[in-house]
mmCIF file of the N, C-alpha and C atoms, coordinates in Angstrom:
data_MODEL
# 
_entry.id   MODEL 
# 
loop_
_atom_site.group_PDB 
_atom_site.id 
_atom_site.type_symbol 
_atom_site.label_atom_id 
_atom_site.label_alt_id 
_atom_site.label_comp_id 
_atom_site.label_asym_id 
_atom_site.label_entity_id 
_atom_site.label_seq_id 
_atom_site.pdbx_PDB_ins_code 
_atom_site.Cartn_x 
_atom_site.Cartn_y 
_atom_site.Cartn_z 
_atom_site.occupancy 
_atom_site.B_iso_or_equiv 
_atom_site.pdbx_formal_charge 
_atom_site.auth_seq_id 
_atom_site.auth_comp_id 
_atom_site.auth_asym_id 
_atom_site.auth_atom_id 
_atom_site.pdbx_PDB_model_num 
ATOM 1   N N  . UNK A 1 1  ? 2.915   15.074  14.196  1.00 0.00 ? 1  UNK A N  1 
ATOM 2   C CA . UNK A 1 1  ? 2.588   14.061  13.215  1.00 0.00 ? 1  UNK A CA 1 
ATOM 3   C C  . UNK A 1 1  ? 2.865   12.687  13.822  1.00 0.00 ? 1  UNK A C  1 
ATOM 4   N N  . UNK A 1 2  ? 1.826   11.571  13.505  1.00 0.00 ? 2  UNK A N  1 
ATOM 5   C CA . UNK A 1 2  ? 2.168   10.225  14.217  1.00 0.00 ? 2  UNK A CA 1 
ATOM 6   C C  . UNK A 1 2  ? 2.837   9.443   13.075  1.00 0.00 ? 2  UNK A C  1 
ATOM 7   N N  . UNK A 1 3  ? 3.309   8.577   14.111  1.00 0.00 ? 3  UNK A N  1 
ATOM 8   C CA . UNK A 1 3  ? 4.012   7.665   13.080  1.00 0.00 ? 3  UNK A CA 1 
ATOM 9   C C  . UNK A 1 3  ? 3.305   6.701   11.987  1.00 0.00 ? 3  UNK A C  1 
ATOM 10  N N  . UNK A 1 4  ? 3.176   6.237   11.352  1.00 0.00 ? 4  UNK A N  1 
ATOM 11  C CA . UNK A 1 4  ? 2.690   5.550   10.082  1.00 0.00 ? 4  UNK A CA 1 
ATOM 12  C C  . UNK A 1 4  ? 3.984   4.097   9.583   1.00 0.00 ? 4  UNK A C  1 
ATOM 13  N N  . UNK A 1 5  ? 3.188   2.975   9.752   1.00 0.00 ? 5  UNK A N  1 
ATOM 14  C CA . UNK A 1 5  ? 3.407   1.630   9.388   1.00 0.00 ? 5  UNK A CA 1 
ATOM 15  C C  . UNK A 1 5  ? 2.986   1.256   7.587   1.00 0.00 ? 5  UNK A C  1 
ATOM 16  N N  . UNK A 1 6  ? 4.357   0.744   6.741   1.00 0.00 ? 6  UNK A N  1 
ATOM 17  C CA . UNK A 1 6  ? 3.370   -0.303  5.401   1.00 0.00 ? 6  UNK A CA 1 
ATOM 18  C C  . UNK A 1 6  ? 4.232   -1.373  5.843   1.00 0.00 ? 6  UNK A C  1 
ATOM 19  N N  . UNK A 1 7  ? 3.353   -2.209  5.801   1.00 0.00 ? 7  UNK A N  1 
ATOM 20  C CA . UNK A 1 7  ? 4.451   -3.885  5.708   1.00 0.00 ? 7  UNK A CA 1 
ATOM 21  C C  . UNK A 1 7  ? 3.630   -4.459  4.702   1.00 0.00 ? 7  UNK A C  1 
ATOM 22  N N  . UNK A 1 8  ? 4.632   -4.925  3.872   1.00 0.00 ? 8  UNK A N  1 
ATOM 23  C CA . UNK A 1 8  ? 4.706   -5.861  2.684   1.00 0.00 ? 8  UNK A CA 1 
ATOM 24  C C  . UNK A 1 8  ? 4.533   -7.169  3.188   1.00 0.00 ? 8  UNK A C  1 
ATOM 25  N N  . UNK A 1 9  ? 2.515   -7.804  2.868   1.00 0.00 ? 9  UNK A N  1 
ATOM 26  C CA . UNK A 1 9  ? 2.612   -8.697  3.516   1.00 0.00 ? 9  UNK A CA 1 
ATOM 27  C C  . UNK A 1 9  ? 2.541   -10.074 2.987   1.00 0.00 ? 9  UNK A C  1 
ATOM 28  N N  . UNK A 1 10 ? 3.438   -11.348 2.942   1.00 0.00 ? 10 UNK A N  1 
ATOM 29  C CA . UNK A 1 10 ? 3.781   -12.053 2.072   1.00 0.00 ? 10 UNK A CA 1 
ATOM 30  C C  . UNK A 1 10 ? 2.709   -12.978 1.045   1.00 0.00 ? 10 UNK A C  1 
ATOM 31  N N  . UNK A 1 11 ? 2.757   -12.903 0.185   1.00 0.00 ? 11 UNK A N  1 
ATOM 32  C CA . UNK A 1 11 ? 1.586   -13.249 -0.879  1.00 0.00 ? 11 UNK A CA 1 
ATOM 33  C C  . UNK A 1 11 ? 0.786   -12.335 -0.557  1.00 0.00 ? 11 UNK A C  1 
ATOM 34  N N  . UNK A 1 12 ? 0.466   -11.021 0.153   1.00 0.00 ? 12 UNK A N  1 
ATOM 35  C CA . UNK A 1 12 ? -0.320  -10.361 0.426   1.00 0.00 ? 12 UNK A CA 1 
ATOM 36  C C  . UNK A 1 12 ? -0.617  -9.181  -0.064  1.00 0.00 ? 12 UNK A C  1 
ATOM 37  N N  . UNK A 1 13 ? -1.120  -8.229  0.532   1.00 0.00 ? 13 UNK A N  1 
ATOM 38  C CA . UNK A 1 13 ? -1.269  -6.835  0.573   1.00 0.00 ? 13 UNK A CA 1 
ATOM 39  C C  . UNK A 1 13 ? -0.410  -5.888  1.191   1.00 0.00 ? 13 UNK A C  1 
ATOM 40  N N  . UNK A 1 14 ? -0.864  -5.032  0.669   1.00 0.00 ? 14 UNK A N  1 
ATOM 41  C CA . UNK A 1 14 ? 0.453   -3.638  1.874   1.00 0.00 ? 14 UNK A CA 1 
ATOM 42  C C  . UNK A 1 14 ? -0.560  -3.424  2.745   1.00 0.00 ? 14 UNK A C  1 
ATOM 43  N N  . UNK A 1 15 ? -0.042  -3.577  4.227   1.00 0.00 ? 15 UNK A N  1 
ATOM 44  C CA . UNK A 1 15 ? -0.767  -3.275  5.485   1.00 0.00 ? 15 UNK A CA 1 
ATOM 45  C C  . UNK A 1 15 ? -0.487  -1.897  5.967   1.00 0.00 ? 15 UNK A C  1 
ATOM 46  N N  . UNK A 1 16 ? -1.003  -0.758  6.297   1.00 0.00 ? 16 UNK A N  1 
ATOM 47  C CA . UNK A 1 16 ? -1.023  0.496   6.483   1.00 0.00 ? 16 UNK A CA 1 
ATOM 48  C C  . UNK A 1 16 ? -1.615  0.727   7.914   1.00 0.00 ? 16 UNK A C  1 
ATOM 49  N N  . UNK A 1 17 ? -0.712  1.220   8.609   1.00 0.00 ? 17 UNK A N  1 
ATOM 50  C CA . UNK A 1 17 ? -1.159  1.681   9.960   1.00 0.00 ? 17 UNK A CA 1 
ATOM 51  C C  . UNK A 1 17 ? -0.577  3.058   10.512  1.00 0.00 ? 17 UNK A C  1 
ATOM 52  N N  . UNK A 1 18 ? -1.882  3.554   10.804  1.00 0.00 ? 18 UNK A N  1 
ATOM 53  C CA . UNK A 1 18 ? -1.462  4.797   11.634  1.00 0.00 ? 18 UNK A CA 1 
ATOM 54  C C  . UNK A 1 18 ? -2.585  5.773   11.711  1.00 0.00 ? 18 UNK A C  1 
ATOM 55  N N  . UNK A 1 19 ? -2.255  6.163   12.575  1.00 0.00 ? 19 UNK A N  1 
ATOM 56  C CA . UNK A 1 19 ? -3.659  7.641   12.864  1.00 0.00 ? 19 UNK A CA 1 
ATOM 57  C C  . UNK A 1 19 ? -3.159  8.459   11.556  1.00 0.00 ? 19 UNK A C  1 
ATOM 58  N N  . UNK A 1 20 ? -4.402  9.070   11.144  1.00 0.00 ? 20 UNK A N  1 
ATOM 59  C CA . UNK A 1 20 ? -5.216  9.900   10.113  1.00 0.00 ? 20 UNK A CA 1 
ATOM 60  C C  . UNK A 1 20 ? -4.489  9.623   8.919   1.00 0.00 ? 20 UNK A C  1 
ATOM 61  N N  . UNK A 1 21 ? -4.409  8.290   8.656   1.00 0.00 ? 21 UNK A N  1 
ATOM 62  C CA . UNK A 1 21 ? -4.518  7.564   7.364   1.00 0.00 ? 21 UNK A CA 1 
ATOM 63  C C  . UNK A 1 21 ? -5.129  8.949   6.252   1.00 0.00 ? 21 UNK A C  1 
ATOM 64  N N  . UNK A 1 22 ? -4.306  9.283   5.106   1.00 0.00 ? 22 UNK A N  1 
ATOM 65  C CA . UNK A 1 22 ? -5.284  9.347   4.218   1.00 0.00 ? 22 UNK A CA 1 
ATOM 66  C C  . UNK A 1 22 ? -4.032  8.921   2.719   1.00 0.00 ? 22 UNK A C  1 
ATOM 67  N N  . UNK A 1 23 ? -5.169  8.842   2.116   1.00 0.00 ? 23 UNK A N  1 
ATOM 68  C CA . UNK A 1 23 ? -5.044  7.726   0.680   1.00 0.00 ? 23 UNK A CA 1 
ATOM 69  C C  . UNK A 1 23 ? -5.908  8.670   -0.259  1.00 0.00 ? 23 UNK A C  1 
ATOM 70  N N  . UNK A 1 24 ? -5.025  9.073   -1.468  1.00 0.00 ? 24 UNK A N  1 
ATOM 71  C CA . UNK A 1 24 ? -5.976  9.765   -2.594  1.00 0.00 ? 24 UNK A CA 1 
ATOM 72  C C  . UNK A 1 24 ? -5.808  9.382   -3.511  1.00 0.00 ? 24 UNK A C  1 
ATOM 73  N N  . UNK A 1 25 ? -6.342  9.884   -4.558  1.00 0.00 ? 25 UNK A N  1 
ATOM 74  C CA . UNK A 1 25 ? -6.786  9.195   -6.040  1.00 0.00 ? 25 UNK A CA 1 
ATOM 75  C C  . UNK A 1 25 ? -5.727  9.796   -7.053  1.00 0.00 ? 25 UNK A C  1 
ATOM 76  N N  . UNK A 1 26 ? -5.675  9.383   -8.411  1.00 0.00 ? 26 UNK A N  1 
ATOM 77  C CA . UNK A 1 26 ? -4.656  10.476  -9.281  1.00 0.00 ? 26 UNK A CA 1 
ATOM 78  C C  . UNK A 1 26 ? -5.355  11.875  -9.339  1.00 0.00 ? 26 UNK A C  1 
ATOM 79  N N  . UNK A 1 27 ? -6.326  12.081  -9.088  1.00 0.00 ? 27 UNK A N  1 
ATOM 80  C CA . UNK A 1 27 ? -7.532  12.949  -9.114  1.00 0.00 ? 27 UNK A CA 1 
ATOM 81  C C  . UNK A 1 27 ? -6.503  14.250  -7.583  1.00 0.00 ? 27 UNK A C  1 
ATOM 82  N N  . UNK A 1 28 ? -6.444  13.733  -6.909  1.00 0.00 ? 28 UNK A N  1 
ATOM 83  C CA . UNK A 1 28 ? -6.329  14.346  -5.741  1.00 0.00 ? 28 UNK A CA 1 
ATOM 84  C C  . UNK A 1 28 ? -7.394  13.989  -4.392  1.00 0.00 ? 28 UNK A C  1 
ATOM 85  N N  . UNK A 1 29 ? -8.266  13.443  -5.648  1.00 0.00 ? 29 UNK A N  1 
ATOM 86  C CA . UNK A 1 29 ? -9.432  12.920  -4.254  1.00 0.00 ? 29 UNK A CA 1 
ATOM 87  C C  . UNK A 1 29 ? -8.947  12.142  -3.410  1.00 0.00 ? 29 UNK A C  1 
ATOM 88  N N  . UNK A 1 30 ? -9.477  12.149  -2.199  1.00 0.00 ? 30 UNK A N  1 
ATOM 89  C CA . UNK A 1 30 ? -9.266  11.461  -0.765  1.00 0.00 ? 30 UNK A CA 1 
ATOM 90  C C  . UNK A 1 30 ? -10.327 10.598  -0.243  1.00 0.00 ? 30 UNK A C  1 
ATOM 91  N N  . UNK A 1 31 ? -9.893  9.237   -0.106  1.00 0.00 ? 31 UNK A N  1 
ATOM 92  C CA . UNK A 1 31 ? -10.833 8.007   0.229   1.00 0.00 ? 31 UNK A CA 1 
ATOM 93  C C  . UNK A 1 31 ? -11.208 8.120   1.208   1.00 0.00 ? 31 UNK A C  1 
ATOM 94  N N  . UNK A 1 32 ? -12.630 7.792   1.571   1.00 0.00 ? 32 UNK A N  1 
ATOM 95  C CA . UNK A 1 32 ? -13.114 8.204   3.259   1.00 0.00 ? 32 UNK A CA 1 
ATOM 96  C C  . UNK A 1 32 ? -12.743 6.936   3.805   1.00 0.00 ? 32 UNK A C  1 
ATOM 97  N N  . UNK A 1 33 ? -11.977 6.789   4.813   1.00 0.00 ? 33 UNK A N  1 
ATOM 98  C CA . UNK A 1 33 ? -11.860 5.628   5.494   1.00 0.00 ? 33 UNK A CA 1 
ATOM 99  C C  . UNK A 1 33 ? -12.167 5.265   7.043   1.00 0.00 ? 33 UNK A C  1 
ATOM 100 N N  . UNK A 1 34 ? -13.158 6.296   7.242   1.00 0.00 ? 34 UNK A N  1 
ATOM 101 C CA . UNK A 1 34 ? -14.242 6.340   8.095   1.00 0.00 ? 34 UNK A CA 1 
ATOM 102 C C  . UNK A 1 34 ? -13.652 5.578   9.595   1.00 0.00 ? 34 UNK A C  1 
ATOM 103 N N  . UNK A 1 35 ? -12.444 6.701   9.375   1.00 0.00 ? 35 UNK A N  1 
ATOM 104 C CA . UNK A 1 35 ? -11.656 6.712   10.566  1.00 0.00 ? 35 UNK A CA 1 
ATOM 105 C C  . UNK A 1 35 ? -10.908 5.784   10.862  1.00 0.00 ? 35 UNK A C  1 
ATOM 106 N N  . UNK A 1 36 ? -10.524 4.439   10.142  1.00 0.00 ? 36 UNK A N  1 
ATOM 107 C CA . UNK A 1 36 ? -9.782  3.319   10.210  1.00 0.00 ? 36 UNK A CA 1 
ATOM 108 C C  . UNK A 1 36 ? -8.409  3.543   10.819  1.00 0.00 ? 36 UNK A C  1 
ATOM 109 N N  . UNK A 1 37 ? -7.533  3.322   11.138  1.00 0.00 ? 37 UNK A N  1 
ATOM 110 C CA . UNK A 1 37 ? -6.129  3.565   11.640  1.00 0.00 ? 37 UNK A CA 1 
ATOM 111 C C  . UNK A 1 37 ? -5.274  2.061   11.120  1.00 0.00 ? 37 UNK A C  1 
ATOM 112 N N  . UNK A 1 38 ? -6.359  1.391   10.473  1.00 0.00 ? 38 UNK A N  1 
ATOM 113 C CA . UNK A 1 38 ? -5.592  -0.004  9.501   1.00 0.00 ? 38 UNK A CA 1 
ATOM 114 C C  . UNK A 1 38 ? -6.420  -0.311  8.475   1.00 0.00 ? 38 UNK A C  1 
ATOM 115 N N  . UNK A 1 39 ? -5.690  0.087   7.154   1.00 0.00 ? 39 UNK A N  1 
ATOM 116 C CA . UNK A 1 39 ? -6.201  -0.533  5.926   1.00 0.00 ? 39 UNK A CA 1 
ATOM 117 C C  . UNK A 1 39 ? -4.851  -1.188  5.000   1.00 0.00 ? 39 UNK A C  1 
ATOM 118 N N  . UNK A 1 40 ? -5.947  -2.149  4.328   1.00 0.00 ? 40 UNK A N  1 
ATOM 119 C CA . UNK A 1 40 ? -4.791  -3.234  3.446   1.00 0.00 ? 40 UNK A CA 1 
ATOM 120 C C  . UNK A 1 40 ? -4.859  -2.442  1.848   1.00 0.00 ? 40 UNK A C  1 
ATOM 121 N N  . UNK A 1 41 ? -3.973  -2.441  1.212   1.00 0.00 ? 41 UNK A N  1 
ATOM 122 C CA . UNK A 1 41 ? -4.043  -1.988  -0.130  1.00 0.00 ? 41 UNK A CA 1 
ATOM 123 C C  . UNK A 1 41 ? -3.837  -3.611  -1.027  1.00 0.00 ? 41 UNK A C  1 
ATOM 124 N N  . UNK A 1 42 ? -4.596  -3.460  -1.875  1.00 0.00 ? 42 UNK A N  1 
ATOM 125 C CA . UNK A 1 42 ? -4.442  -4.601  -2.583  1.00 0.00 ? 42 UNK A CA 1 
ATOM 126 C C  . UNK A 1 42 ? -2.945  -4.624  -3.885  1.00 0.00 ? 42 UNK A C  1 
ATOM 127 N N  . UNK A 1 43 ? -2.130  -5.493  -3.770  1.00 0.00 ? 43 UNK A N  1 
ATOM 128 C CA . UNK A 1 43 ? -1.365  -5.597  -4.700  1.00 0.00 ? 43 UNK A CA 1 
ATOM 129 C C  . UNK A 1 43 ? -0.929  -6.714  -6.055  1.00 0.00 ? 43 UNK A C  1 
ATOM 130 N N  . UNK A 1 44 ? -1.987  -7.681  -5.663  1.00 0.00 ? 44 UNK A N  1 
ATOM 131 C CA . UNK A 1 44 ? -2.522  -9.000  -6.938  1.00 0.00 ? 44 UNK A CA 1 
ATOM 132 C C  . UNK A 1 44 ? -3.162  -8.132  -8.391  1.00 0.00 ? 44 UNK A C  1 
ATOM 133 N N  . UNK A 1 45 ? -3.909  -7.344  -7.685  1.00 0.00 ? 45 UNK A N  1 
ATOM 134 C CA . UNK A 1 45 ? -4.862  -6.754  -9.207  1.00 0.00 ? 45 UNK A CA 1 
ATOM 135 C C  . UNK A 1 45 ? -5.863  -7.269  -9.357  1.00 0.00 ? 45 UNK A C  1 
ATOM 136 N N  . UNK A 1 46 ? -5.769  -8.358  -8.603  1.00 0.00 ? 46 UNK A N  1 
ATOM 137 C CA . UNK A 1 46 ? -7.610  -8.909  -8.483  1.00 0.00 ? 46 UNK A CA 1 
ATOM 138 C C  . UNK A 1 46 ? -8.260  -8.431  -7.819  1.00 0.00 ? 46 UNK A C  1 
ATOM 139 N N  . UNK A 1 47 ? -8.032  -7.934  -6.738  1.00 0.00 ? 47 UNK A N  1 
ATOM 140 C CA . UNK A 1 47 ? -9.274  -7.235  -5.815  1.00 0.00 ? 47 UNK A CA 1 
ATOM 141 C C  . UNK A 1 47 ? -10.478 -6.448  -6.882  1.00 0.00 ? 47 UNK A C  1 
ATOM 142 N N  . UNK A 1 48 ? -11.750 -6.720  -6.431  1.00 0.00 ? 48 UNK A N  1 
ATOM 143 C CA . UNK A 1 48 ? -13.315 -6.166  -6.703  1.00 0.00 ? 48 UNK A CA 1 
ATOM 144 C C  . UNK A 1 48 ? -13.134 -5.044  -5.878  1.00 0.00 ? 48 UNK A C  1 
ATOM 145 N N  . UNK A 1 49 ? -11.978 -4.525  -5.054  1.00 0.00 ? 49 UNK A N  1 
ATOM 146 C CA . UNK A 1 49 ? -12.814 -3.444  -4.471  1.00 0.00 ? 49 UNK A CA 1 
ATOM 147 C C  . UNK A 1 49 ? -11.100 -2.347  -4.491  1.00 0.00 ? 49 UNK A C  1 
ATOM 148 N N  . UNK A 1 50 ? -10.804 -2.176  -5.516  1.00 0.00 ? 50 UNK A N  1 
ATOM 149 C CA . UNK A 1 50 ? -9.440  -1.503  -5.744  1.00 0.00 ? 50 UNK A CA 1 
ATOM 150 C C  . UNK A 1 50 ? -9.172  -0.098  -5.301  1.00 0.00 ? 50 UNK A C  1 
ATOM 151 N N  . UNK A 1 51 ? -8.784  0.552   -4.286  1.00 0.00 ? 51 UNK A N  1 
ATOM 152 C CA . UNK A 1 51 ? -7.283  0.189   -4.493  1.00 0.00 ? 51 UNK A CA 1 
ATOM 153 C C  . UNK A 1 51 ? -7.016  -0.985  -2.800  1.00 0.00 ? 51 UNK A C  1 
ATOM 154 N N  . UNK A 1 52 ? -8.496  -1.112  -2.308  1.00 0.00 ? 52 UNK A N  1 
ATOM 155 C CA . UNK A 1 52 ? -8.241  -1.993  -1.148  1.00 0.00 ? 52 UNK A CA 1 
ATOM 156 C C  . UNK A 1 52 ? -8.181  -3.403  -1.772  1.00 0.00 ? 52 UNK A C  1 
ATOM 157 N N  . UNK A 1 53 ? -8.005  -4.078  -0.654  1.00 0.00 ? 53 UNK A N  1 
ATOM 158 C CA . UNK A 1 53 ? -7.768  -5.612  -1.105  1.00 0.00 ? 53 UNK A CA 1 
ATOM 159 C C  . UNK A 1 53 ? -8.909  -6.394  -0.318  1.00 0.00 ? 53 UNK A C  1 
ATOM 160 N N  . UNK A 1 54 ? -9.400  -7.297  -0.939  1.00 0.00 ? 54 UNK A N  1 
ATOM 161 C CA . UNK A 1 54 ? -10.372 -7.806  -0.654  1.00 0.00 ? 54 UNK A CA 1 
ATOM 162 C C  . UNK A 1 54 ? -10.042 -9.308  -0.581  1.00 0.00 ? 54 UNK A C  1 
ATOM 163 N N  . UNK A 1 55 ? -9.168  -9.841  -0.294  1.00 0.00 ? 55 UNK A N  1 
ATOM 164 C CA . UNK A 1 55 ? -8.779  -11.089 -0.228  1.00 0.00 ? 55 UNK A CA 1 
ATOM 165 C C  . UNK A 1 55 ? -8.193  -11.920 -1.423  1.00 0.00 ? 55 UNK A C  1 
ATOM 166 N N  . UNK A 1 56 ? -8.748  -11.305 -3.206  1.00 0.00 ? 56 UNK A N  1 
ATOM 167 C CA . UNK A 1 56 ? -8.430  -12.559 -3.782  1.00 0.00 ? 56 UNK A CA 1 
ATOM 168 C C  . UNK A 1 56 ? -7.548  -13.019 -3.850  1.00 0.00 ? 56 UNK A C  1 
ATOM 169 N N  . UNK A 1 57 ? -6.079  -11.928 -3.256  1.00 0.00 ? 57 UNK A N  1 
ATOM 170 C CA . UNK A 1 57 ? -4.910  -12.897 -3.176  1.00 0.00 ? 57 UNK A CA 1 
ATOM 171 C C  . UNK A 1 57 ? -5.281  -14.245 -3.312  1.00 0.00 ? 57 UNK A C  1 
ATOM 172 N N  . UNK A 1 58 ? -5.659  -14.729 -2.365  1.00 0.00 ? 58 UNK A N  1 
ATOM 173 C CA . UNK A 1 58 ? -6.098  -15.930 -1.976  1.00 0.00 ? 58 UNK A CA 1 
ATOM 174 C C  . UNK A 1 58 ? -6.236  -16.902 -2.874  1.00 0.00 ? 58 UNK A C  1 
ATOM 175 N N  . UNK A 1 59 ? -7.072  -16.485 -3.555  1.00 0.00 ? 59 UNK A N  1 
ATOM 176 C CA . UNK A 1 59 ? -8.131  -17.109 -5.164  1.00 0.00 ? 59 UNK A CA 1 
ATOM 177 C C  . UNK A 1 59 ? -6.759  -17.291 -6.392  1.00 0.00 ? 59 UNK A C  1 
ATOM 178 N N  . UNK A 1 60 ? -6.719  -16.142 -6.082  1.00 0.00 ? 60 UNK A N  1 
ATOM 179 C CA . UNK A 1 60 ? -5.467  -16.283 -7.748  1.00 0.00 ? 60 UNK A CA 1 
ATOM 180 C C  . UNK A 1 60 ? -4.621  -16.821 -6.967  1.00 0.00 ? 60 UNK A C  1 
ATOM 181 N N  . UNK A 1 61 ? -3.355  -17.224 -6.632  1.00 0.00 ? 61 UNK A N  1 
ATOM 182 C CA . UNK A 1 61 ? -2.828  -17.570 -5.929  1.00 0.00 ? 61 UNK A CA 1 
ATOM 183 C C  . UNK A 1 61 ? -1.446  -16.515 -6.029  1.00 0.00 ? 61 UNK A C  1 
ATOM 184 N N  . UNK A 1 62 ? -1.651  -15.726 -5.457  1.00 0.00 ? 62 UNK A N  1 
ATOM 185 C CA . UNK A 1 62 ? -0.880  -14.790 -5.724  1.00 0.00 ? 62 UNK A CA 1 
ATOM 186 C C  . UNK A 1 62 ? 0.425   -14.846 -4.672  1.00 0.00 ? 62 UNK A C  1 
ATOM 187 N N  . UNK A 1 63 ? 1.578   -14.576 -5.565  1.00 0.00 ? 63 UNK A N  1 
ATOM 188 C CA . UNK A 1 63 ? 2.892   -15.098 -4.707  1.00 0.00 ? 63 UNK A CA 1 
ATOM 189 C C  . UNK A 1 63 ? 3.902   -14.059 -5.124  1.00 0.00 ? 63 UNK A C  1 
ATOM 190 N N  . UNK A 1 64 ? 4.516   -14.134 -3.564  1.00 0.00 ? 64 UNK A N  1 
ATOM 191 C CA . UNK A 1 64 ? 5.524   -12.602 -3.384  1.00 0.00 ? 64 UNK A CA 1 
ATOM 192 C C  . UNK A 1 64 ? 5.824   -12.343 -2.727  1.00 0.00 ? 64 UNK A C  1 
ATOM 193 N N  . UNK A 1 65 ? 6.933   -12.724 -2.449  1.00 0.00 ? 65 UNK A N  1 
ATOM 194 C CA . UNK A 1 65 ? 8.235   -12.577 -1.084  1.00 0.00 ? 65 UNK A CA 1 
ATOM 195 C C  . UNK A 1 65 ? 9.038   -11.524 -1.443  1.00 0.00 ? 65 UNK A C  1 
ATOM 196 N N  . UNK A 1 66 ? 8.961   -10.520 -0.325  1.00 0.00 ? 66 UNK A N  1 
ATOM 197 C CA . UNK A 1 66 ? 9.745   -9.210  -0.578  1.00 0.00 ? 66 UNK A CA 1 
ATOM 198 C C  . UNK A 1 66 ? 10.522  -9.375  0.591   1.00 0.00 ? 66 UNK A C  1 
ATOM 199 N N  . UNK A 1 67 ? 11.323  -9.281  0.610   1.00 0.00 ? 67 UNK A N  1 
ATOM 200 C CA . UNK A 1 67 ? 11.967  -9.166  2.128   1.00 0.00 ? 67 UNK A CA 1 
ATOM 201 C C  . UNK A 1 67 ? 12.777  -8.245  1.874   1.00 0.00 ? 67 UNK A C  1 
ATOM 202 N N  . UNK A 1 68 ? 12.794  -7.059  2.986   1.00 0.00 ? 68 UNK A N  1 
ATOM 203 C CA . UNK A 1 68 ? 13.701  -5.870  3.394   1.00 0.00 ? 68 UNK A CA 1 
ATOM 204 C C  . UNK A 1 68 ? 14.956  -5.971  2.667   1.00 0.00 ? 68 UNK A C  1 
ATOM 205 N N  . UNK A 1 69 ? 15.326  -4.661  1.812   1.00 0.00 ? 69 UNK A N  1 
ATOM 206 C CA . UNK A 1 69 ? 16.412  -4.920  1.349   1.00 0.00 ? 69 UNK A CA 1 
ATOM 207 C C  . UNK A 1 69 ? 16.876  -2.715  1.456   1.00 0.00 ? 69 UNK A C  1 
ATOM 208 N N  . UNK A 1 70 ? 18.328  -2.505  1.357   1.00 0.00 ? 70 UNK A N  1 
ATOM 209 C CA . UNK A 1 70 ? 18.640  -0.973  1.541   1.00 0.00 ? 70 UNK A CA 1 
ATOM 210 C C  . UNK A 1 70 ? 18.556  -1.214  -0.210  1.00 0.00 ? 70 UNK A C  1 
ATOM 211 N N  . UNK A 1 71 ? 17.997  0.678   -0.739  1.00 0.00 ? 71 UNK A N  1 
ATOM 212 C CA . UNK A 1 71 ? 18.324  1.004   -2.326  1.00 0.00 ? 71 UNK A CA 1 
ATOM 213 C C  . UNK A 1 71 ? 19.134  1.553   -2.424  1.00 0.00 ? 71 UNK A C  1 
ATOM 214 N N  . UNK A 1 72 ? 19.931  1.731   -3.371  1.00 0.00 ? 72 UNK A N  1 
ATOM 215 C CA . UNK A 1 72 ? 20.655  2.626   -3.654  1.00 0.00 ? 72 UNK A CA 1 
ATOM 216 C C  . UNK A 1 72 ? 20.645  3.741   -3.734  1.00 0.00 ? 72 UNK A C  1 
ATOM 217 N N  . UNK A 1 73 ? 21.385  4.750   -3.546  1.00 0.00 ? 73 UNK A N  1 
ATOM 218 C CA . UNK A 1 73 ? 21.363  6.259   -3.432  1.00 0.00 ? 73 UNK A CA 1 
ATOM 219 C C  . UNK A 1 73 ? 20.295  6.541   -4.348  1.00 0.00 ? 73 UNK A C  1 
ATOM 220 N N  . UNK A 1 74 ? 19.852  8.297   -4.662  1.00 0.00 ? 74 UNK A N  1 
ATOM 221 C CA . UNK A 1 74 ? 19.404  8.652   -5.476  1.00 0.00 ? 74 UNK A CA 1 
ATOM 222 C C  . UNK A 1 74 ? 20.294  9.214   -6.413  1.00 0.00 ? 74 UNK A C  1 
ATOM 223 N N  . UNK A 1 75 ? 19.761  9.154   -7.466  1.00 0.00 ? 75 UNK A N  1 
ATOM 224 C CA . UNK A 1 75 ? 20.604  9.684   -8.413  1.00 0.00 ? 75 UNK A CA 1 
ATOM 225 C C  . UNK A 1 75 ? 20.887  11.798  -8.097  1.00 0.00 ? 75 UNK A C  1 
ATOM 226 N N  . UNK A 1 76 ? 21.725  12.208  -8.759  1.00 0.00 ? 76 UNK A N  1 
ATOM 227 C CA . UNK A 1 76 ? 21.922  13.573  -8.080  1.00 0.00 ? 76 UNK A CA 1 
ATOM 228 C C  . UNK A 1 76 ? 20.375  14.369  -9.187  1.00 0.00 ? 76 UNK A C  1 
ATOM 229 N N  . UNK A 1 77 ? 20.430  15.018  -8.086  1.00 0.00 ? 77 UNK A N  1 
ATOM 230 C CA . UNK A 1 77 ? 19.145  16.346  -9.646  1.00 0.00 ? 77 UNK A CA 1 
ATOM 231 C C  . UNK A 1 77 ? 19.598  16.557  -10.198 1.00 0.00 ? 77 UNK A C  1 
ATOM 232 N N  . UNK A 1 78 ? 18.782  16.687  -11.569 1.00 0.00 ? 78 UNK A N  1 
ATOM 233 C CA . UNK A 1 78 ? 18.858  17.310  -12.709 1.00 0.00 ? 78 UNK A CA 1 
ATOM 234 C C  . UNK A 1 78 ? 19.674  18.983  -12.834 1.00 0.00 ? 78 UNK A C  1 
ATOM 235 N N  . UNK A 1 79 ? 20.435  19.783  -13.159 1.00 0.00 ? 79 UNK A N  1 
ATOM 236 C CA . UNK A 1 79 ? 20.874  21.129  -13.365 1.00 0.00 ? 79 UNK A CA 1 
ATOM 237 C C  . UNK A 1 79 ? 20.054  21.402  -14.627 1.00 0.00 ? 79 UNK A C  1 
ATOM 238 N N  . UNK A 1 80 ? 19.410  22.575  -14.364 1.00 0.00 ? 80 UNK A N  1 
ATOM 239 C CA . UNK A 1 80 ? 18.684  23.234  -16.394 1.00 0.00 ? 80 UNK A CA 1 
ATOM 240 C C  . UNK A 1 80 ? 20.058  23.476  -16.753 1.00 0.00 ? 80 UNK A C  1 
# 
């Protein structure tokens, strides 16, 4: 298995890199991405072409500084 890149990109999109990318739907369906090894996911909500991003960041002026941070544990599982 190869390695796989997202960077959170500022006012931007999530940038996705890596051999055999795949991306599916709630469906289970799988987006053809006609072999890409870099696609942007849109995260404004404006994009015309969802779930990619198509720039309007840009337009709306969409703003969002994430910078790297550790989460906290997970909580323990559930016992029935």
């Amino acid at each position: 298995m190869s390695d796989s890149k997202i960077t959170v990109l500022r006012n931007g999109p999530f940038r996705l890199e890596g051999e055999n990318l795949q991306i599916l739907d709630p469906a289970g369906n799988v987006y053809g991405l006609a072999g890409r090894t870099v696609v942007s996911l849109c995260r404004c909500g404006a994009s015309a072409n969802k779930p990619f991003c198509d720039g309007s960041h840009n337009k709306v002026g969409f703003d969002s500084l994430c910078p790297a941070r550790d989460l906290p544990p997970p909580p323990p599982p559930k016992t029935p």
